[in-house]
PyMOL Python script that loads the backbone (N, CA, C, O; Angstrom):
from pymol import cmd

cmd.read_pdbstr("""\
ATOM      1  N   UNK A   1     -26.106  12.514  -6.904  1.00  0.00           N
ATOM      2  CA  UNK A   1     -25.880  11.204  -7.484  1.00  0.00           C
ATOM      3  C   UNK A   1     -24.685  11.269  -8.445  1.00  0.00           C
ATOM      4  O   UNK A   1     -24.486  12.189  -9.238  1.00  0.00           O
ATOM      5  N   UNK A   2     -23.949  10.233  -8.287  1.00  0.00           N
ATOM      6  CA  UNK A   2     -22.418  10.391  -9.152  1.00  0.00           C
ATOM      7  C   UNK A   2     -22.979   9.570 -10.666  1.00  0.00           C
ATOM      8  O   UNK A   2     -23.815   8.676 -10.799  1.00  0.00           O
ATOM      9  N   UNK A   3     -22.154  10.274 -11.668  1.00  0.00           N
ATOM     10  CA  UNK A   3     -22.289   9.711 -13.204  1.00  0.00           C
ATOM     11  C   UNK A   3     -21.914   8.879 -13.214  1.00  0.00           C
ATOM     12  O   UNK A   3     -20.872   8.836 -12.561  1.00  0.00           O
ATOM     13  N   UNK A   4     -22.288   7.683 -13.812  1.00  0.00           N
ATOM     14  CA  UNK A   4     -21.348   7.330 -14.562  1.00  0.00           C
ATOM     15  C   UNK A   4     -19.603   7.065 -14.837  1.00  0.00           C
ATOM     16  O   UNK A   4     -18.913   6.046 -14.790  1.00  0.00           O
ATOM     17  N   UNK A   5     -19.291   8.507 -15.141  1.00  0.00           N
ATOM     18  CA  UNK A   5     -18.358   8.997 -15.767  1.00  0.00           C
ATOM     19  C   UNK A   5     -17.715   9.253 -14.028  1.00  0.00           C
ATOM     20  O   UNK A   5     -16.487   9.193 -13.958  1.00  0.00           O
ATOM     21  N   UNK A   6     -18.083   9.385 -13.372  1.00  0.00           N
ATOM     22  CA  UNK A   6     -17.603   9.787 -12.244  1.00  0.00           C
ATOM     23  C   UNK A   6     -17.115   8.404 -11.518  1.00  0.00           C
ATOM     24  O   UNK A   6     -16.044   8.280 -10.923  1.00  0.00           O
ATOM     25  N   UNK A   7     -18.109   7.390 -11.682  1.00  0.00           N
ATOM     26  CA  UNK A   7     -17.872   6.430 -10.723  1.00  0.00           C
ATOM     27  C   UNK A   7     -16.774   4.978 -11.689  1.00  0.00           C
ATOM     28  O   UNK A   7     -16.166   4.079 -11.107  1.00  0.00           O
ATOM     29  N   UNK A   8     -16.824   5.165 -13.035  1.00  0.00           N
ATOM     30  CA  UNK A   8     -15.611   4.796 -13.521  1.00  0.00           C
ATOM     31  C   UNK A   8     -14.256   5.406 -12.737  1.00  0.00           C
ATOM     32  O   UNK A   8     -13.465   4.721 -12.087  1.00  0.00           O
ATOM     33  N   UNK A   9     -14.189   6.611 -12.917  1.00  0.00           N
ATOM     34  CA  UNK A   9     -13.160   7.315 -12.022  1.00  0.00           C
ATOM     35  C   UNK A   9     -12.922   6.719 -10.922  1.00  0.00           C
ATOM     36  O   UNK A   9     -11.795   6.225 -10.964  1.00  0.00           O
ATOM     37  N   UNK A  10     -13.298   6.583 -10.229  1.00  0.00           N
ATOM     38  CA  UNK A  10     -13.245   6.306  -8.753  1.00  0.00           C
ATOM     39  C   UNK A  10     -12.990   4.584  -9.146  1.00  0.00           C
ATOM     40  O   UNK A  10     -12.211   4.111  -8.318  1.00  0.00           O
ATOM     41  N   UNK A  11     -13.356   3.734  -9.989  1.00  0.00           N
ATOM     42  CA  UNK A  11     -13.116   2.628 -10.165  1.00  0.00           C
ATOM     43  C   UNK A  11     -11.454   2.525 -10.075  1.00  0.00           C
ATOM     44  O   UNK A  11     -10.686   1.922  -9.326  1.00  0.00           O
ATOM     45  N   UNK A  12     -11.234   3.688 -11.565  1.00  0.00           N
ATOM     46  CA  UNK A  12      -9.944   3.420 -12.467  1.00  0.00           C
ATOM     47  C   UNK A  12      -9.067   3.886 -10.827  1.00  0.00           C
ATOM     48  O   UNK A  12      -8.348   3.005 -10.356  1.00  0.00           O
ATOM     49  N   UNK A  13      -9.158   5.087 -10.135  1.00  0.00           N
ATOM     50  CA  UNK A  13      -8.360   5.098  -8.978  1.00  0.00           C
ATOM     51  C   UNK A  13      -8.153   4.481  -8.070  1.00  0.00           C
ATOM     52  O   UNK A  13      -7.281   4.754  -7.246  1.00  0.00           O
ATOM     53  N   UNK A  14      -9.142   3.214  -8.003  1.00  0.00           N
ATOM     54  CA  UNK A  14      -9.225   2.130  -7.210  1.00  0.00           C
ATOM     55  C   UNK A  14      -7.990   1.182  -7.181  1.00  0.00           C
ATOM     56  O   UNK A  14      -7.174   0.748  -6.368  1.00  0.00           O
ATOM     57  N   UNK A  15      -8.458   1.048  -9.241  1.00  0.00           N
ATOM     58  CA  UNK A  15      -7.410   0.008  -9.443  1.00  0.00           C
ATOM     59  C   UNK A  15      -5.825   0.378  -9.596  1.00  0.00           C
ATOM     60  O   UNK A  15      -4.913  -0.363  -9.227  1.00  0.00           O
ATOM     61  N   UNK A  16      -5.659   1.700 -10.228  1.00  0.00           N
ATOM     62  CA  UNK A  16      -4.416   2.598  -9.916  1.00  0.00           C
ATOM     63  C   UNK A  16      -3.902   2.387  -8.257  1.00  0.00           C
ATOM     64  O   UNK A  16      -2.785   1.870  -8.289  1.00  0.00           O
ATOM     65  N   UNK A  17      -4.244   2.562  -7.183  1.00  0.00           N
ATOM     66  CA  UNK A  17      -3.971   2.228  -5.646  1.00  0.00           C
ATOM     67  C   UNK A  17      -3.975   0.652  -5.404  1.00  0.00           C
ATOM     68  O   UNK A  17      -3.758   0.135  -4.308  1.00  0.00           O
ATOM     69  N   UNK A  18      -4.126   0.276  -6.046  1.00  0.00           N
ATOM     70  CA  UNK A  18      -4.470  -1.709  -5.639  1.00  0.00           C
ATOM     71  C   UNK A  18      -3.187  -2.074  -6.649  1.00  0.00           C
ATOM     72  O   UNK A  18      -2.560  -3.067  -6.280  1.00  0.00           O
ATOM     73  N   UNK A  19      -2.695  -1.421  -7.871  1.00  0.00           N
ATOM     74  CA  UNK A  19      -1.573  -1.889  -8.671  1.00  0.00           C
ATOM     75  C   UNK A  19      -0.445  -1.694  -7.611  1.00  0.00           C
ATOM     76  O   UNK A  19       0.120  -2.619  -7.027  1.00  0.00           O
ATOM     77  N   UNK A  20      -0.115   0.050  -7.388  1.00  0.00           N
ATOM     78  CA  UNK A  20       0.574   0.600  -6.910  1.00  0.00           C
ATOM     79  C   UNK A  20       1.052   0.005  -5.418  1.00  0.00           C
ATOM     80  O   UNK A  20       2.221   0.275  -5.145  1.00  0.00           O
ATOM     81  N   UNK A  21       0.396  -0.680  -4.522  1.00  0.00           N
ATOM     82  CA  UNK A  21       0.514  -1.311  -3.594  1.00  0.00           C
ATOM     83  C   UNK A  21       0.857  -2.584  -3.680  1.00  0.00           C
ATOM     84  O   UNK A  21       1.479  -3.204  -2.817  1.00  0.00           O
ATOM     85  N   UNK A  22       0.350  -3.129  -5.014  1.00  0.00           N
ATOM     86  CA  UNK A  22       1.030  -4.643  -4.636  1.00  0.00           C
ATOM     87  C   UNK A  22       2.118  -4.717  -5.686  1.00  0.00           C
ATOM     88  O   UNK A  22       2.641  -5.805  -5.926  1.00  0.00           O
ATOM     89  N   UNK A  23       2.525  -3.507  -6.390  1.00  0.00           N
ATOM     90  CA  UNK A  23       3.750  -3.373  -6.875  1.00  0.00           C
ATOM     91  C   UNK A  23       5.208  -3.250  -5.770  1.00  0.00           C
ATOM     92  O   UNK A  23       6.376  -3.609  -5.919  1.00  0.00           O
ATOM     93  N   UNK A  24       4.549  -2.636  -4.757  1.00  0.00           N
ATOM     94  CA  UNK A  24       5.210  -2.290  -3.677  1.00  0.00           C
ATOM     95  C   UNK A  24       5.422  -3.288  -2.864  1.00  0.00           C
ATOM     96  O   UNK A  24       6.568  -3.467  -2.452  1.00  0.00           O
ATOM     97  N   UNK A  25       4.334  -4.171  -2.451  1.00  0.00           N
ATOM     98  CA  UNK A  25       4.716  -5.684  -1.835  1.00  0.00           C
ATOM     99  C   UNK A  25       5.618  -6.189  -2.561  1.00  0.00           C
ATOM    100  O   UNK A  25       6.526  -6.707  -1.912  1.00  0.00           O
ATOM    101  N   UNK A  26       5.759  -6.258  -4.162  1.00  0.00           N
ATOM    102  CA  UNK A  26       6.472  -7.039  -5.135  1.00  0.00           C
ATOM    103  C   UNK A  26       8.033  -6.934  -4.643  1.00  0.00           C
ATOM    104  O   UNK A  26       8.807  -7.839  -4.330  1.00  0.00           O
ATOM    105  N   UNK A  27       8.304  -4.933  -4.702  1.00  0.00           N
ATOM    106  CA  UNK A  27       9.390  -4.794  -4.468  1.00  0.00           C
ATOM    107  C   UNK A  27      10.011  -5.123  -3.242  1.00  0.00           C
ATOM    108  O   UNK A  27      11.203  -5.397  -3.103  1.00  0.00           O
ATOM    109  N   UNK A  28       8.840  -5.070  -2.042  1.00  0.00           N
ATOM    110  CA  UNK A  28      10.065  -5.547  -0.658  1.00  0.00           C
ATOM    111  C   UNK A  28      10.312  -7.104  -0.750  1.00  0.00           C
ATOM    112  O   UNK A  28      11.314  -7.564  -0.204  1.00  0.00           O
ATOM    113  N   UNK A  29       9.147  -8.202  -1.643  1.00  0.00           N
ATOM    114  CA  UNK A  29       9.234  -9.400  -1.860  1.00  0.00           C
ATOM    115  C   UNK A  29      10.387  -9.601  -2.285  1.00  0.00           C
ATOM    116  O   UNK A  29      11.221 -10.195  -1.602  1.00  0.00           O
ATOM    117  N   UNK A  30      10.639  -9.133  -3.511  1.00  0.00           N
ATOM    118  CA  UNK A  30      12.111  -9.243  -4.205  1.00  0.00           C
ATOM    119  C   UNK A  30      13.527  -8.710  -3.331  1.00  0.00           C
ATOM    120  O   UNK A  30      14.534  -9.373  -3.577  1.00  0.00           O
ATOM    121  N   UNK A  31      13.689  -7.548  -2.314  1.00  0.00           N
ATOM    122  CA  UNK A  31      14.766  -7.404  -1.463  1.00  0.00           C
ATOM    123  C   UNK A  31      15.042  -8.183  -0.526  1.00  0.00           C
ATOM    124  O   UNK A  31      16.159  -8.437  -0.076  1.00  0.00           O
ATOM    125  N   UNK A  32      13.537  -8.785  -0.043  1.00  0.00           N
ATOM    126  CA  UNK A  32      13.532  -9.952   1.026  1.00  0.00           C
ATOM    127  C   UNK A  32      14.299 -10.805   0.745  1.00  0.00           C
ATOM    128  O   UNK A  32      15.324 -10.947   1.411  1.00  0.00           O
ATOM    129  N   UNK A  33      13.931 -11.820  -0.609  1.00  0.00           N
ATOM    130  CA  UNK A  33      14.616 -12.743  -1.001  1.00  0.00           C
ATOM    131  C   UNK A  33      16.162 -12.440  -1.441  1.00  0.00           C
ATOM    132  O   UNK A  33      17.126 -13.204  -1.390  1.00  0.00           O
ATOM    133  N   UNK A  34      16.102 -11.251  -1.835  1.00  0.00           N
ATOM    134  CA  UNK A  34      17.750 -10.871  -2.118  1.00  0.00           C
ATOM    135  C   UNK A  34      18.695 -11.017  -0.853  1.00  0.00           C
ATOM    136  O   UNK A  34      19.659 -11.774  -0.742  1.00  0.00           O
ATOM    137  N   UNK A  35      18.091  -9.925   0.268  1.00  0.00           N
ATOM    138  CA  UNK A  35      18.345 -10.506   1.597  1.00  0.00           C
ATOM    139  C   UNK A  35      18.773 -11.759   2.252  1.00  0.00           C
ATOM    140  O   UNK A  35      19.730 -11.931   3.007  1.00  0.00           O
ATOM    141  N   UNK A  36      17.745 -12.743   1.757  1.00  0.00           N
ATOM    142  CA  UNK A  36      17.533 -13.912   2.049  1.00  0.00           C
ATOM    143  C   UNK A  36      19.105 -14.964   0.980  1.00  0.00           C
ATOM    144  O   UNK A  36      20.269 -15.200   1.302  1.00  0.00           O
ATOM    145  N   UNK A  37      18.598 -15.178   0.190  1.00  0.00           N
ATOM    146  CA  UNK A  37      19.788 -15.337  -1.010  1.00  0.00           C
ATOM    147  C   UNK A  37      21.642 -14.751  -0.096  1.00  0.00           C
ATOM    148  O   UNK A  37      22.516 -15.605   0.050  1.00  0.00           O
ATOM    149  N   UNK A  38      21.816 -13.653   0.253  1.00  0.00           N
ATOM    150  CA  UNK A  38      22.880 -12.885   0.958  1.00  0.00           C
ATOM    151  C   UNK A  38      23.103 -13.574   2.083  1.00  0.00           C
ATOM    152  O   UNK A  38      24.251 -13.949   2.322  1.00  0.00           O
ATOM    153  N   UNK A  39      21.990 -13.878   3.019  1.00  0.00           N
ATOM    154  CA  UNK A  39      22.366 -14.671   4.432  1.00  0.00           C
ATOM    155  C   UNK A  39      22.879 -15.742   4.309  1.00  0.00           C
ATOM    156  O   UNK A  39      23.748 -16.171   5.068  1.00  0.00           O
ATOM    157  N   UNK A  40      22.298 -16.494   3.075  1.00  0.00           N
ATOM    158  CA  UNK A  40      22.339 -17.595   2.869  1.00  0.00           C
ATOM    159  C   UNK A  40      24.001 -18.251   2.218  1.00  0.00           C
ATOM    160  O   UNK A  40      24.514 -19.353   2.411  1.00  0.00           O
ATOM    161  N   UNK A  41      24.498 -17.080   1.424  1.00  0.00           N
ATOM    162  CA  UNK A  41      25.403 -17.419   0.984  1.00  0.00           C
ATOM    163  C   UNK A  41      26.383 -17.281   1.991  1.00  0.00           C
ATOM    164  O   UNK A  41      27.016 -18.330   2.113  1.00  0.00           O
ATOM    165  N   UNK A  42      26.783 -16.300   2.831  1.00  0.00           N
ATOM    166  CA  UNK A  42      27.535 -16.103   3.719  1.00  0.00           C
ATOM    167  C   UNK A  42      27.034 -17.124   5.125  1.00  0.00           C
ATOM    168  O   UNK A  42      27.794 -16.922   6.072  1.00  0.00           O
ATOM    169  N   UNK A  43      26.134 -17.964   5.383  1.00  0.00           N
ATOM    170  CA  UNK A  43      26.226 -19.128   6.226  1.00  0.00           C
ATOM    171  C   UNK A  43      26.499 -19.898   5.742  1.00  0.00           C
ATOM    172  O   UNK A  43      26.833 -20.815   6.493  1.00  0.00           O
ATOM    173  N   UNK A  44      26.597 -20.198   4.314  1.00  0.00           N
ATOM    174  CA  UNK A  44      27.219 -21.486   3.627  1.00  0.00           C
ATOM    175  C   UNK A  44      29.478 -21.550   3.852  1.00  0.00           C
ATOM    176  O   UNK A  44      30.387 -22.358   4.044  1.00  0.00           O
ATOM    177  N   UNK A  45      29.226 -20.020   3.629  1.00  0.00           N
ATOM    178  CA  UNK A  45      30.665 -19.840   3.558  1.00  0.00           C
ATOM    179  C   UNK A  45      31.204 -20.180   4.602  1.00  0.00           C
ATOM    180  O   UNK A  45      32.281 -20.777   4.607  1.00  0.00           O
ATOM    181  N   UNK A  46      30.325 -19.750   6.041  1.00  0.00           N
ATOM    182  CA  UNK A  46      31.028 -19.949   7.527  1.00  0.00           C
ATOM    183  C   UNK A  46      30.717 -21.271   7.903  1.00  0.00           C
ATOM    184  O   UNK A  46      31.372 -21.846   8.773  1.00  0.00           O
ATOM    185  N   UNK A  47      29.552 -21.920   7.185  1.00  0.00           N
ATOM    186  CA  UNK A  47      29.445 -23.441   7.279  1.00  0.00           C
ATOM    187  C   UNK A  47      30.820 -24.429   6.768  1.00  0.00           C
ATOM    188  O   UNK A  47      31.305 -25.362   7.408  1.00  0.00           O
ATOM    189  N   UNK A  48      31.167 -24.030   5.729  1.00  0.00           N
ATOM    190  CA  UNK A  48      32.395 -24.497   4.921  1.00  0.00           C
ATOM    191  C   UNK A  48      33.597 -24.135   6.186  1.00  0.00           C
ATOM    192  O   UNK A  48      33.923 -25.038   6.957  1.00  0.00           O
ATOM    193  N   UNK A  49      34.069 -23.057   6.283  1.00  0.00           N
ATOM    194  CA  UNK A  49      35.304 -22.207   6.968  1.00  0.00           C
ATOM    195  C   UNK A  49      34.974 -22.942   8.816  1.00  0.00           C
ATOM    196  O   UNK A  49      35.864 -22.719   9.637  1.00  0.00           O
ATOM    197  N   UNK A  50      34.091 -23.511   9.150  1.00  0.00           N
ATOM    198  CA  UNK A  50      34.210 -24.336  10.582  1.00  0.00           C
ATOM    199  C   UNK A  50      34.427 -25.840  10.036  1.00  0.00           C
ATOM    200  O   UNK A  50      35.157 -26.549  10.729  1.00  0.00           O
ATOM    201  N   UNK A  51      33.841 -26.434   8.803  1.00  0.00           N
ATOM    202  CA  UNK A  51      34.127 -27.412   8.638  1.00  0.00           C
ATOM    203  C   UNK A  51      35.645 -27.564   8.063  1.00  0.00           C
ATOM    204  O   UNK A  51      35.839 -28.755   7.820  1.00  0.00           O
ATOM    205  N   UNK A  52      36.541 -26.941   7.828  1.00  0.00           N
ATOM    206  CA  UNK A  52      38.218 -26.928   7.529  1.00  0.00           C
ATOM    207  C   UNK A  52      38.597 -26.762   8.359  1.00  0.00           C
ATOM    208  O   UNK A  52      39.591 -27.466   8.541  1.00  0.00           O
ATOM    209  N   UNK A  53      38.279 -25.880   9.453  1.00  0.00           N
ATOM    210  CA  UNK A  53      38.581 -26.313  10.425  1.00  0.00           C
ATOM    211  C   UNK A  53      38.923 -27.228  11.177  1.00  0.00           C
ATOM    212  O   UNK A  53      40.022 -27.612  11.576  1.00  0.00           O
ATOM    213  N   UNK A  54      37.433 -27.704  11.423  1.00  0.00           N
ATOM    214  CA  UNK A  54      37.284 -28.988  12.237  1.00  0.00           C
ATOM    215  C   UNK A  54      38.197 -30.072  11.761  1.00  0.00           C
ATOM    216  O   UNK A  54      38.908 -30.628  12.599  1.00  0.00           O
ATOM    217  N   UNK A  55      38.257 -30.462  10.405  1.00  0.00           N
ATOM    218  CA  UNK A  55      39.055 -30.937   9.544  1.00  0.00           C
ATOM    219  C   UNK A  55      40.954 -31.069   9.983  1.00  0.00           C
ATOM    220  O   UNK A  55      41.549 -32.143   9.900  1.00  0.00           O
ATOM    221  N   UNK A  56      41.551 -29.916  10.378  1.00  0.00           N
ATOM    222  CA  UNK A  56      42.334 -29.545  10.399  1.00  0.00           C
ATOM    223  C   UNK A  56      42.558 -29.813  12.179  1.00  0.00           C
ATOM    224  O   UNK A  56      43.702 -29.896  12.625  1.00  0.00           O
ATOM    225  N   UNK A  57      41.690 -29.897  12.832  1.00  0.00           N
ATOM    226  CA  UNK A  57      41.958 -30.165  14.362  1.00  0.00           C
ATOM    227  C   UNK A  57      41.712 -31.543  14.377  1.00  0.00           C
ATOM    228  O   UNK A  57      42.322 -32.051  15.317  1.00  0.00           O
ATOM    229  N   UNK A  58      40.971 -32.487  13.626  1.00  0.00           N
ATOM    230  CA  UNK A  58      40.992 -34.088  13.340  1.00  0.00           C
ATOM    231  C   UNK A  58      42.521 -34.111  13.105  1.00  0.00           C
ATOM    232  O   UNK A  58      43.306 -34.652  13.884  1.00  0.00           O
ATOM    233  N   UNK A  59      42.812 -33.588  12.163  1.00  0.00           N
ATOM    234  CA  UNK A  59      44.090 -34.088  11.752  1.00  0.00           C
ATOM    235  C   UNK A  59      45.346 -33.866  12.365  1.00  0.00           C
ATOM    236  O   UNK A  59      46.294 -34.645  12.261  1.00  0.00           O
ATOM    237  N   UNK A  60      45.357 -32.732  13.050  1.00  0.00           N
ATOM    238  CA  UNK A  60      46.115 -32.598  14.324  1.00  0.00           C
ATOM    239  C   UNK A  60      46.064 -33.428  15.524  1.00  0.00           C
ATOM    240  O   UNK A  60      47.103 -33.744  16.103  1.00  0.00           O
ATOM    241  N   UNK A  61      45.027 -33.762  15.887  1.00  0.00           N
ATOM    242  CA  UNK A  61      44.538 -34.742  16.960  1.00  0.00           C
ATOM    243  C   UNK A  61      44.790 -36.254  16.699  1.00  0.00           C
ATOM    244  O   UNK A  61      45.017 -36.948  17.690  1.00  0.00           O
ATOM    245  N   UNK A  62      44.775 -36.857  15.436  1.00  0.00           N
ATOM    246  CA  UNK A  62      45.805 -37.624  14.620  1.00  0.00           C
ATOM    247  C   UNK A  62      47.235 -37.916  14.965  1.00  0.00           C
ATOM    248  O   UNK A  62      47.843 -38.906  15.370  1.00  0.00           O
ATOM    249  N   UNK A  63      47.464 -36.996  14.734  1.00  0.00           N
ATOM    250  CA  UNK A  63      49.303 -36.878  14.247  1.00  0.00           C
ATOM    251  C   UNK A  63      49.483 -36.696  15.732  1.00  0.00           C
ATOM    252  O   UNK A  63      50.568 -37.250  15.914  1.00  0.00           O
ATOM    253  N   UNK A  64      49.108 -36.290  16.808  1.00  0.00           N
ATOM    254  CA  UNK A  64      49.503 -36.236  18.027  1.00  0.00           C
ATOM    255  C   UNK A  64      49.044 -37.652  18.558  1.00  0.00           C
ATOM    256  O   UNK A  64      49.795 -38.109  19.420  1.00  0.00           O
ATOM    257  N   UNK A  65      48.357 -38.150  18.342  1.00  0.00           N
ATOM    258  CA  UNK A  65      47.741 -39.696  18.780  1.00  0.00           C
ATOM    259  C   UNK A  65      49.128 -40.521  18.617  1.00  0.00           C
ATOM    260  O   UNK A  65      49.157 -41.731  18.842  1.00  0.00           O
TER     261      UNK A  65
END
""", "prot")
cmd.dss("prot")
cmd.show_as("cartoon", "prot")
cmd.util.cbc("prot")
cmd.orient("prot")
């Protein structure tokens, strides 16, 4: 039969493995979104860089009209 003193233990290592793991979800949570944040900025940029484009072939298509 475990003490007491034993089965605190086994508690406190419980909760030590249950921190440690969702500290670890925390951290891929936070690269995800960093990730995420990164894609995001660089489709905004190529969103912008087709729309000057496009911009720029209106206005050519213009001036040749």
């Amino acid at each position: 039969m475990e003490s007491a003193a034993d089965q605190l233990t086994v508690k406190k290592n419980t909760y030590i493995k249950t921190i440690s793991v969702a500290e670890d979800k925390l951290k891929k949570a936070k690269e995800a979104i960093r990730i995420s944040k990164e894609t995001q900025s660089i489709l905004e940029k190529k969103i912008a860089s087709q729309e000057a484009k496009l911009k720029e072939l209106e206005e050519l298509k213009a001036t040749i009209e």
